[in-house]
C-alpha positions in Angstrom: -2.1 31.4 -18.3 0.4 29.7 -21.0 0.2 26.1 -21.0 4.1 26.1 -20.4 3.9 28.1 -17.5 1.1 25.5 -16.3 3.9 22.5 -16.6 7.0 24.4 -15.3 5.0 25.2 -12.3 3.6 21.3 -12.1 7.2 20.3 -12.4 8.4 22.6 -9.5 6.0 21.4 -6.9 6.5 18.0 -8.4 10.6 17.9 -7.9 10.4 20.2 -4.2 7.3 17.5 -3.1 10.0 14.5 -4.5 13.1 16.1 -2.7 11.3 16.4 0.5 9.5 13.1 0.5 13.2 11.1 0.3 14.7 13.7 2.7 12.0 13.5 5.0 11.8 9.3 4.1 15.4 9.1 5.7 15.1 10.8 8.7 11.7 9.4 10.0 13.4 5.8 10.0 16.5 7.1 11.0 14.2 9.5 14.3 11.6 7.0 15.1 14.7 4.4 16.1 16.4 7.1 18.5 12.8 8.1 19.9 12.0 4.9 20.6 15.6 4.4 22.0 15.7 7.6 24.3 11.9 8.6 24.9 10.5 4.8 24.8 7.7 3.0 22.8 5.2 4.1 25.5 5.9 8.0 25.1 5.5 7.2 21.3 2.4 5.6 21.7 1.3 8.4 24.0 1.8 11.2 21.5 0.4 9.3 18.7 -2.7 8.3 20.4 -2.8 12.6 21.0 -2.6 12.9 17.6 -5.1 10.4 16.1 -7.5 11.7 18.6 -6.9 15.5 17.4 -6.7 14.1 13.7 -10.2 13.2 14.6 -11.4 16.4 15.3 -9.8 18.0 12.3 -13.1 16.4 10.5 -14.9 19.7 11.2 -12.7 21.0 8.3 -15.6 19.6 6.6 -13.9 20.3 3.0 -13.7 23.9 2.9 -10.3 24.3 2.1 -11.0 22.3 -0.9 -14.1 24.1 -1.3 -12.4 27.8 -1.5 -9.2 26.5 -3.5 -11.9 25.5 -6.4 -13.4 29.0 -6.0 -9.8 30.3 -6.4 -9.3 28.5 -10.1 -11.8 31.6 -12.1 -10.7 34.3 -10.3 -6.8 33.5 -10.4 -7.4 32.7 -14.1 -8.6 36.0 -15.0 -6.4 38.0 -12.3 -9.9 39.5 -10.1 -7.8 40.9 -7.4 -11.0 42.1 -5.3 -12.5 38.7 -6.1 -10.1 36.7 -4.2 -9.7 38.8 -1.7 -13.4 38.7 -1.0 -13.0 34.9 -1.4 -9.9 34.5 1.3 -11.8 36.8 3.8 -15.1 34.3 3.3 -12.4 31.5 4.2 -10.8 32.8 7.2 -14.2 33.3 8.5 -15.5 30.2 8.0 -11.8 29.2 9.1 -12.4 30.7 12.1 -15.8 29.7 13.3 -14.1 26.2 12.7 -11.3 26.4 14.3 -13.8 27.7 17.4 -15.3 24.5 17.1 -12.3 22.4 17.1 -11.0 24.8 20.4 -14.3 23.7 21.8 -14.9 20.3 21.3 -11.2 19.9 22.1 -12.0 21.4 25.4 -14.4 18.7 26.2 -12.8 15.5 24.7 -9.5 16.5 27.6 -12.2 16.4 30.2 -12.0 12.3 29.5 -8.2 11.9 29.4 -8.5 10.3 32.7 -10.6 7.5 31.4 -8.6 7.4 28.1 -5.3 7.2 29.4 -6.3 5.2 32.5 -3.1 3.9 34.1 -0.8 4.3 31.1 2.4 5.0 33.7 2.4 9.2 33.4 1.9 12.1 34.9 -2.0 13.5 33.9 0.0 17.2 33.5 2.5 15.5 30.8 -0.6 14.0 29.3 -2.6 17.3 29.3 0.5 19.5 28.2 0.6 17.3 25.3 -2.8 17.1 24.3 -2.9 21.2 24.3 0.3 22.3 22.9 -0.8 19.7 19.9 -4.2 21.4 19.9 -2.9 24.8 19.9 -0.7 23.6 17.1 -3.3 22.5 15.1 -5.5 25.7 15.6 -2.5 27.6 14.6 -3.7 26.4 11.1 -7.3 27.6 11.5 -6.2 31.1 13.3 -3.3 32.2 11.3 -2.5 30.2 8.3 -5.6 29.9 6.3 -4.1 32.4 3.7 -2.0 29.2 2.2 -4.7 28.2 -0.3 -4.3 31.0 -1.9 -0.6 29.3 -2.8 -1.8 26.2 -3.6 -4.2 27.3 -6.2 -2.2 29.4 -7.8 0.0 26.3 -8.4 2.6 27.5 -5.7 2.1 24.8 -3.4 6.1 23.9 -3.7 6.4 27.1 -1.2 4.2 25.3 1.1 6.5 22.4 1.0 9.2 23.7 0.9 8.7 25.7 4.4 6.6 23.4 6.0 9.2 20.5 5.3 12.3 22.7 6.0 10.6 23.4 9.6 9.8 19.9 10.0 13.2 18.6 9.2 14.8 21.2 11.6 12.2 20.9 14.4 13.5 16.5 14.2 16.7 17.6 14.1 16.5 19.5 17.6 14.1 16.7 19.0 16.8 14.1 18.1 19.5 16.2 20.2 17.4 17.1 22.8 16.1 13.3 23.8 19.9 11.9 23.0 21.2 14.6 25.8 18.4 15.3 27.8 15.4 12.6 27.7 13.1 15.3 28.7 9.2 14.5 27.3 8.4 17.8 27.5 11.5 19.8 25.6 10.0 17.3 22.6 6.7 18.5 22.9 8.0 21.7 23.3 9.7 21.7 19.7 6.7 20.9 18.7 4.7 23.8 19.9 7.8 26.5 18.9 7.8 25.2 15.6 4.1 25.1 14.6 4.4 29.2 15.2 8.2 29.5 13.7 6.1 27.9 10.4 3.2 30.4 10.7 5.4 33.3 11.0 7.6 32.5 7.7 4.7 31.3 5.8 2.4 34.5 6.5 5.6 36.4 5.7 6.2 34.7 2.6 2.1 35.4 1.3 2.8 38.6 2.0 5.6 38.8 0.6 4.5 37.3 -2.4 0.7 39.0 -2.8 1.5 42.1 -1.4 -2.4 43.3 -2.7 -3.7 40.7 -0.5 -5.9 42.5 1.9 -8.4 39.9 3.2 -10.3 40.7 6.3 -12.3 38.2 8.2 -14.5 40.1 10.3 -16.0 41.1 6.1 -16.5 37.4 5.6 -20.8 37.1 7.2 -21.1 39.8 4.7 -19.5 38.3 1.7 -21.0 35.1 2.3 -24.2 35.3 0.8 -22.1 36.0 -2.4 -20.3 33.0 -2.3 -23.0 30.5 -1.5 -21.5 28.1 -3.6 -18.7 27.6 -0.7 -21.1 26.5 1.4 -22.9 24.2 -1.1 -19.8 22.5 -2.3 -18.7 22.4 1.5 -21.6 20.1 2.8 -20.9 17.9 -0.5 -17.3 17.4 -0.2 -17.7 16.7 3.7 -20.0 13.6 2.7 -17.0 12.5 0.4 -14.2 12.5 2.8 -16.0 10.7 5.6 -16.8 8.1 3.0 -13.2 7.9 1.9 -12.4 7.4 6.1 -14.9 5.2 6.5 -13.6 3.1 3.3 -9.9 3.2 4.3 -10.9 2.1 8.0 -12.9 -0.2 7.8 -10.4 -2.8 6.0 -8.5 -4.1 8.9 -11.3 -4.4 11.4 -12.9 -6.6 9.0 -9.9 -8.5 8.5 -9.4 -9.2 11.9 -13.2 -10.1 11.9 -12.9 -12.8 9.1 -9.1 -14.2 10.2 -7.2 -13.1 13.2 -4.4 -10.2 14.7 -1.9 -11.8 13.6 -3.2 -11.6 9.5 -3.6 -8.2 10.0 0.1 -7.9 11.2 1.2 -9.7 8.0 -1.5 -7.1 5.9 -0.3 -4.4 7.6 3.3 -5.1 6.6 2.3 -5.4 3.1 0.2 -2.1 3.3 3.2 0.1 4.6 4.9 -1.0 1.6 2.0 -0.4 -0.8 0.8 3.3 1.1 4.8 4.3 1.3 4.8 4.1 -2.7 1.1 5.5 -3.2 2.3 8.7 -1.4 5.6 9.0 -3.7 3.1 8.8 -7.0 0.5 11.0 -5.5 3.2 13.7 -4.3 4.2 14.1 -7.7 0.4 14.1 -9.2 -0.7 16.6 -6.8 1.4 18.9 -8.1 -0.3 19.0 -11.1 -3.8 20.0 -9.3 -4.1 23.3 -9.2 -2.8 23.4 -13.3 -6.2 21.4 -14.2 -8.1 23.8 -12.3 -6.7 26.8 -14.4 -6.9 24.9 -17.3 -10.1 24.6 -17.0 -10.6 27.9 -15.6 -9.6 28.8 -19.2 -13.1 27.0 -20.9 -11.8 24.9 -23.3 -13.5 21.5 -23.2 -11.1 19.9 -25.8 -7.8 21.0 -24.5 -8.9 19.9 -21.3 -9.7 16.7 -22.4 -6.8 16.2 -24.0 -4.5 17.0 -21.0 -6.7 14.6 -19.4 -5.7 12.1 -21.1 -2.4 12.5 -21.5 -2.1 12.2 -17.2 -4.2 9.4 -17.5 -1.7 7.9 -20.2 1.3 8.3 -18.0 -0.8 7.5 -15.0 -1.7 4.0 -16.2 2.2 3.7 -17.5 3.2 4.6 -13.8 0.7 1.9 -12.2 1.4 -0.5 -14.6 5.3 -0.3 -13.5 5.1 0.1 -10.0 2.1 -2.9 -9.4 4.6 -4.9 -11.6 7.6 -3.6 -9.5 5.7 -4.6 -6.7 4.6 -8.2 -7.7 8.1 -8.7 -8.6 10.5 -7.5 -5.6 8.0 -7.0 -2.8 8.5 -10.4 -1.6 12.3 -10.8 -1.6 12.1 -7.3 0.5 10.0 -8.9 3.3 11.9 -11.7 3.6 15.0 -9.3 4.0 13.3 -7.2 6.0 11.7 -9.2 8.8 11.5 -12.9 7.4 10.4 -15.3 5.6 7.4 -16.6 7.8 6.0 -12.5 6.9 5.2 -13.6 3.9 1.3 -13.9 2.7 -0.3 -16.4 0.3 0.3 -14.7 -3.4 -3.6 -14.7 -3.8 -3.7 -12.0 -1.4 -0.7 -10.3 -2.7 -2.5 -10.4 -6.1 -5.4 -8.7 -4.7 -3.6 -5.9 -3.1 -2.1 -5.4 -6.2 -5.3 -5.5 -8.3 -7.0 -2.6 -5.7 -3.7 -0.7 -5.8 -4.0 -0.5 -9.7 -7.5 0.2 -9.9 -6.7 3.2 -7.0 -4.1 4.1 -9.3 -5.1 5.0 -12.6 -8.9 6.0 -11.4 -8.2 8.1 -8.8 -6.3 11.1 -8.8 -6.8 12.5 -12.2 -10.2 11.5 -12.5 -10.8 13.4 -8.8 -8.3 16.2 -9.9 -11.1 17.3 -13.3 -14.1 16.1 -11.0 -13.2 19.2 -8.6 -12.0 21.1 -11.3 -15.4 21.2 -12.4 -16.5 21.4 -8.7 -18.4 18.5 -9.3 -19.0 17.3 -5.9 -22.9 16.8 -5.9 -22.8 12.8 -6.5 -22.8 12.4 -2.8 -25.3 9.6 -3.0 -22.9 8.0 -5.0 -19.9 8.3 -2.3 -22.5 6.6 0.3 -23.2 4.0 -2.1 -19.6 2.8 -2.2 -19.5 2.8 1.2 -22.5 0.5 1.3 -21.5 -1.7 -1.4 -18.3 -2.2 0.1 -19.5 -3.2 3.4 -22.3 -5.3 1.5 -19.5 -7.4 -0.2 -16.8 -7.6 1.9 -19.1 -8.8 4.4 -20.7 -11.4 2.2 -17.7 -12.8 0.8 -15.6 -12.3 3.8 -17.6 -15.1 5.1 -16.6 -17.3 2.0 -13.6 -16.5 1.5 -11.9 -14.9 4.5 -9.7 -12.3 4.0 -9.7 -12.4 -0.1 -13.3 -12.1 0.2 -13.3 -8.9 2.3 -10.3 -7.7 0.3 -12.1 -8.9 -3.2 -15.3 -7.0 -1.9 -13.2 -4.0 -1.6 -12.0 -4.5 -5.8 -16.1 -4.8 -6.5 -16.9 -1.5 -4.5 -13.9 0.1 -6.0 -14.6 -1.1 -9.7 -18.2 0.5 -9.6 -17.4 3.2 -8.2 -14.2 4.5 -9.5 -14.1 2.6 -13.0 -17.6 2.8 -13.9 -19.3 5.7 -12.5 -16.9 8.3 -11.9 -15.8 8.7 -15.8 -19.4 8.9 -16.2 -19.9 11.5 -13.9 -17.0 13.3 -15.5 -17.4 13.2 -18.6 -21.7 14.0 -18.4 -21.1 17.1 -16.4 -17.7 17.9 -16.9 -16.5 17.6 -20.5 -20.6 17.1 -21.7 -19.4 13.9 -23.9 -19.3 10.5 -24.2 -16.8 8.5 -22.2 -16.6 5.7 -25.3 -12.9 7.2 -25.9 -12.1 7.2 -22.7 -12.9 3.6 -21.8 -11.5 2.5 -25.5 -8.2 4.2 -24.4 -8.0 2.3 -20.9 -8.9 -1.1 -22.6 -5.8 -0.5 -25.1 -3.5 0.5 -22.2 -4.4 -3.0 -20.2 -3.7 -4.8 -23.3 -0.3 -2.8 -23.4 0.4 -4.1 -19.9 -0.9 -7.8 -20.4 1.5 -7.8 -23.6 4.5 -6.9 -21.5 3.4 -9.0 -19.0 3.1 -12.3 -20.6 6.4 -12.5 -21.9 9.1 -11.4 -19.8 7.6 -13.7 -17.0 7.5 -16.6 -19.6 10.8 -15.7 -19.9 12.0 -15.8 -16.0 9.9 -19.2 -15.5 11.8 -20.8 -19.0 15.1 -19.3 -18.9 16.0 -17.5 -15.4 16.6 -19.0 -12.1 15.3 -17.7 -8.5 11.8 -17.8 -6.9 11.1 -15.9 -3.1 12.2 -18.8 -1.1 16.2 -18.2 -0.9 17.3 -13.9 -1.7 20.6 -15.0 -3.9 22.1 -13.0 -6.4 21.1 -15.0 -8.7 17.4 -14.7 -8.4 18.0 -10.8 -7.9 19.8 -10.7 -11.3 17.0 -12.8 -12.8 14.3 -10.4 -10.9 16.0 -7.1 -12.1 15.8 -8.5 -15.6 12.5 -9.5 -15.7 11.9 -6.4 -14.7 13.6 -4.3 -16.9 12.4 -6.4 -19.7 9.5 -5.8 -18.6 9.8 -2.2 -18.6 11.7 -1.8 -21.9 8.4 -3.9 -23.9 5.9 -1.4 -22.0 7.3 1.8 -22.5 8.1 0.8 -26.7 4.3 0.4 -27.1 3.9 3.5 -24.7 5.5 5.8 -26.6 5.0 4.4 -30.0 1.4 3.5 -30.5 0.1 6.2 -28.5 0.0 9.9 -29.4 -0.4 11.2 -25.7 2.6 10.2 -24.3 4.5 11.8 -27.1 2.6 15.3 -26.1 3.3 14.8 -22.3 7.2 14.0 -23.2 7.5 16.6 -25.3 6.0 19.3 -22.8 8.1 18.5 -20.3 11.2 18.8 -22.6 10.2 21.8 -23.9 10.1 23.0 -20.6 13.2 22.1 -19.3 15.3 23.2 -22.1 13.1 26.5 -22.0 15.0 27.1 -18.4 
């Protein structure tokens, strides 16, 4: 595949995924205050409980999706028509036999809503209509619309999005009328069901439509599988790596509350939304450049790989660098204009949430995007380990330090395993080279940052007026030009003393201008 067509494609699913995110941004603050308003905080509660609980379940997934969309990358590549149709029919098999599970253990988990939702002021039959019109939702998925990988490894996943978002953005349009008029629970769960099956409809329409030489059939898949063991293999490896991610990412706030008290992890928790709310924008646009890396590398070229790699990790560590910045610098006149002054937490923590969020930033998503590329998912000893470490030293220095200790503990696990084993682990079984470039090219980008740093905050302490205390439009003139400052000395040694953001800039632009 042409290495424009690779970026136009990334650029797509990048601008649909940014469209939908704001669109979609808008209207959840804009819903959750009528919902709340019409259909009370309990009912909320209620059907977000439901969800968690099924969200849970959804664990059986195991990874296979993720599994299959890596088998996809060759096969797509090279155009093997009977290939990924033998491929898709192995999934909707094992899609099935899932989604069985899911049915089943689903079946059981309702027998203990009454001890779950013990005297939470509704009807058991609201309760139960919820929890099974969201389960048949969600099996929907397993059932019907397993076909969709195919999209998003053919770096189409901005059809996805675009239907799946459209749907959603209708189906809260008609739950907003129908609990301002009506303030009927069950016409909102309702939408929900209706809408889960509008969605599979158009989307299966839409593959169709699209891959009309698609011709997978499950009941082939026990047959197929012993050809495609590696699904399997890669399936029980990824499945240790995303319940180590969960049990990274949930363990932070109980040990919070552990070393401090509720009320810190209110004030965390405010911080957090922030942080996650801008994770998701970056990562929306990075995802969409997924499914490009694995044809790329489909196509077995080491050193054009490589270099693409690090041209995504150039303008990932230029991204990071801006938003942490961004972040340090406005995320506390926000709070205080938001919901107060006495919301705001000691900087040291701030500076730690910054530091992880950084680290997360410009080691995660590209390095994971070439790591399953490769399909290198066998370091699950690894994924444990960081699990351990990060319970090992949040602990310890949790009982030091409080909450810096836990959330320094978190850095230390992060750092080892994101920073210092995962290029490793890259670029040994992936690229089959040394990561000294690599590491040399990080260290300069750091200095980059430190050297923008340094002097437009030397500047706002010397010459500019306005700390956090008092929001006055003279401290957000004198924060906005810091920033921009900022900005203007990191993107100068950006673009001009290193050759990979050139490259990147000049794709895109090529690109465009090739419309």
């Amino acid at each position: 595949m042409p290495q424009e067509s690779r970026v136009k494609k990334s650029l797509l699913n990048a601008r649909v995924n940014l469209i939908f995110y704001f669109l979609t941004l808008v209207l959840s603050f804009f819903s959750r205050k009528i919902f709340l308003d019409c259909l009370g905080a309990d009912f909320i509660g209620l059907t977000t409980t439901v969800g968690d609980l099924l969200r849970f379940l959804n664990l059986a997934e195991m990874g296979v999706g993720m599994a299959v969309g890596y088998a996809l990358y060759k096969p797509l590549y090279n155009d093997d028509k009977k290939s990924i149709n033998e491929i898709i029919s192995v999934f909707g098999y094992l899609y099935q036999k899932i989604g069985f599970i899911i049915l089943i253990a689903g079946i059981i988990l309702s027998l203990f809503i009454p001890l779950i939702f013990k005297g939470v002021g509704f009807s058991f039959f609201l309760i139960y209509f919820a929890f099974y019109s969201f389960l048949t939702s969600s099996l929907i998925g397993y059932f019907f619309n397993y076909k969709q990988t195919l999209l998003g490894a053919d770096q189409k996943n901005y059809v996805i999005t675009g239907y799946l978002q459209t749907s959603s953005i209708i189906k809260t349009i008609i739950q907003l009328v129908l609990a301002y008029y009506f303030h009927n629970y069950y016409y909102w769960i309702a939408t929900e069901l209706i809408f889960a099956c509008i969605f599979s409809y158009i989307l299966n329409w839409k593959i169709r439509k699209t891959y009309p030489w698609l011709d997978s059939v499950k009941e082939n898949g026990p047959l197929l599988l012993g050809k495609y063991k590696n699904i399997i293999k890669y399936t029980k490896q990824l499945f240790v790596h995303l319940l180590s991610a969960v049990a990274q990412y949930q363990t932070n706030n109980i040990l919070i509350y552990f070393f401090s008290s509720v009320t810190t992890v209110a004030l965390y928790g405010n911080y957090i939304i922030i942080t996650d709310k801008i994770s998701q924008l970056i990562n929306n646009v990075y995802s969409s450049t997924t499914a490009a890396v694995g044809n790329l590398i489909a196509e077995g070229n080491n050193e054009k790989a490589q270099n693409v790699f690090f041209e995504l990790v150039t303008l990932r560590y230029f991204i990071a660098a801006l938003v942490v910045v961004g972040i340090y610098t406005f995320i506390e006149p926000f709070i205080i204009f938001w919901i107060g002054e006495k919301y705001i937490l000691n900087r040291s923590i701030l500076f730690l949430i910054l530091l992880y969020l950084f680290i997360d930033s410009t080691h995660g998503e590209v390095l994971d995007q070439f790591v399953r590329g490769y399909g290198l998912f066998q370091d699950t000893w690894a994924a444990i380990g960081s699990v351990l470490a990060k319970l090992v030293f949040s602990i310890s220095l949790g009982f030091i330090w409080g909450i810096n200790g836990v959330l320094l503990g978190n850095i230390i696990a992060t750092f080892l395993y994101r920073v210092i084993w995962k290029p490793y682990f890259l670029y040994r079984n992936g690229f089959k080279s040394s990561p000294l470039k690599y590491r040399l090219l990080s260290l300069k980008y750091i200095l980059f940052i430190i050297i923008s740093f340094i002097p437009s905050f030397l500047v706002k302490d010397l010459f500019l007026s306005g700390t956090h205390e008092h929001i006055t439009l003279s401290s957000i003139s004198s924060n906005l030009f810091t920033f921009f400052f900022y900005t203007s000395i990191l993107t100068t040694l950006f673009y001009f003393f290193t050759k990979y953001s050139k490259t990147f800039m000049n794709k895109i632009i090529y690109s465009i201008l090739k419309k």
